[in-house]
C-alpha positions as CSV (number, residue, x, y, z in Angstrom):
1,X,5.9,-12.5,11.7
2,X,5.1,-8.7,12.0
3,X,6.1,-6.6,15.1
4,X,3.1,-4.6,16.3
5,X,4.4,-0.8,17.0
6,X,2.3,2.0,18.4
7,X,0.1,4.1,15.5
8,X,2.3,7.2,15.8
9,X,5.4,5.3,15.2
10,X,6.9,4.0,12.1
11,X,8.1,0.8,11.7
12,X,11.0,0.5,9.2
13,X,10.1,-2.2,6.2
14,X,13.2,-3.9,6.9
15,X,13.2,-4.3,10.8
16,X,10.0,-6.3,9.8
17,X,11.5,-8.9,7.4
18,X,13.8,-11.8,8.6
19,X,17.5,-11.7,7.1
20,X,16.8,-14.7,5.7
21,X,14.6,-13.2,3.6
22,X,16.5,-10.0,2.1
23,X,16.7,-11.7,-1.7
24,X,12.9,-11.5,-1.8
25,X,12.7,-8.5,-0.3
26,X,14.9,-6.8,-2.7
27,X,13.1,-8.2,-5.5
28,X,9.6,-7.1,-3.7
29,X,11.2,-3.9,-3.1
30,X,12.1,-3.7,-6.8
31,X,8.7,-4.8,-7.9
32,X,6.8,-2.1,-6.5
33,X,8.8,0.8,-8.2
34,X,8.3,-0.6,-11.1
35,X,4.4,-0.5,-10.4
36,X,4.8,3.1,-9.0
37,X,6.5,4.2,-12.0
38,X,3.8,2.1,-14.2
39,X,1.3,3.9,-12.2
40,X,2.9,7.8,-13.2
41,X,3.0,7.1,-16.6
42,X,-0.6,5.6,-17.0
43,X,-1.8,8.6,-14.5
44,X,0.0,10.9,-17.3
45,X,-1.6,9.5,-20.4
46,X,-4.8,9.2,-19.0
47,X,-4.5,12.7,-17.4
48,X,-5.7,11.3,-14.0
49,X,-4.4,12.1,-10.7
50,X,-2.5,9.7,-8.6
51,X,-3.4,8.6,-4.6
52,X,-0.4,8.4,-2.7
53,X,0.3,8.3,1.1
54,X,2.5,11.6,2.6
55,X,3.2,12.4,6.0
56,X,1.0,9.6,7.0
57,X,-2.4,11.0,4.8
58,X,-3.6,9.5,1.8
59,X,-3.7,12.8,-0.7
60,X,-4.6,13.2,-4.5
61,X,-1.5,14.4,-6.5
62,X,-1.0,15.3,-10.0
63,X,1.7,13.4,-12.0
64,X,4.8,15.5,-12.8
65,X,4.9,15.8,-16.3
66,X,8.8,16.3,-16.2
67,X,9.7,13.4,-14.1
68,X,11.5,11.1,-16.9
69,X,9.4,8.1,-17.6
C-alpha cells in the first residue's frame, strides 16, 4: 500500500515498501541500475540523448562519454 504525500514533498522509496519486503526491493533496486546503465551505453552508441527526471523536471541530457560503461 502506497502512502499519499502532498506534490511538493518527496516521499522516500523506502518509507513506501513494507520491511517484509526489503529482499525484493534490493533486487528491484538493483534491477533498475542495471537498466539505467543499459540505457547510457545504448544512448552513447546510438548517439541519442537520454530523458531523465532532475529537480523534479523531466530534461533531455547527453550521455557522458567518460562515465565508465
Amino acid at each position: 500500500m502506497t502512502i499519499p504525500h502532498p506534490a511538493n514533498e518527496q516521499a522516500s522509496a523506502s518509507s513506501l515498501v513494507p520491511a517484509s519486503d526489503n529482499v525484493d526491493f534490493k533486487g528491484a533496486q538493483a534491477a533498475i541500475r542495471r537498466a539505467a546503465q543499459r540505457a547510457r551505453q545504448l544512448a552513447q552508441q546510438t548517439g541519442t540523448d537520454l530523458i531523465v527526471v532532475r529537480a523534479g523536471k523531466v530534461v533531455r541530457v547527453r550521455p557522458d562519454p567518460e562515465r565508465p560503461e
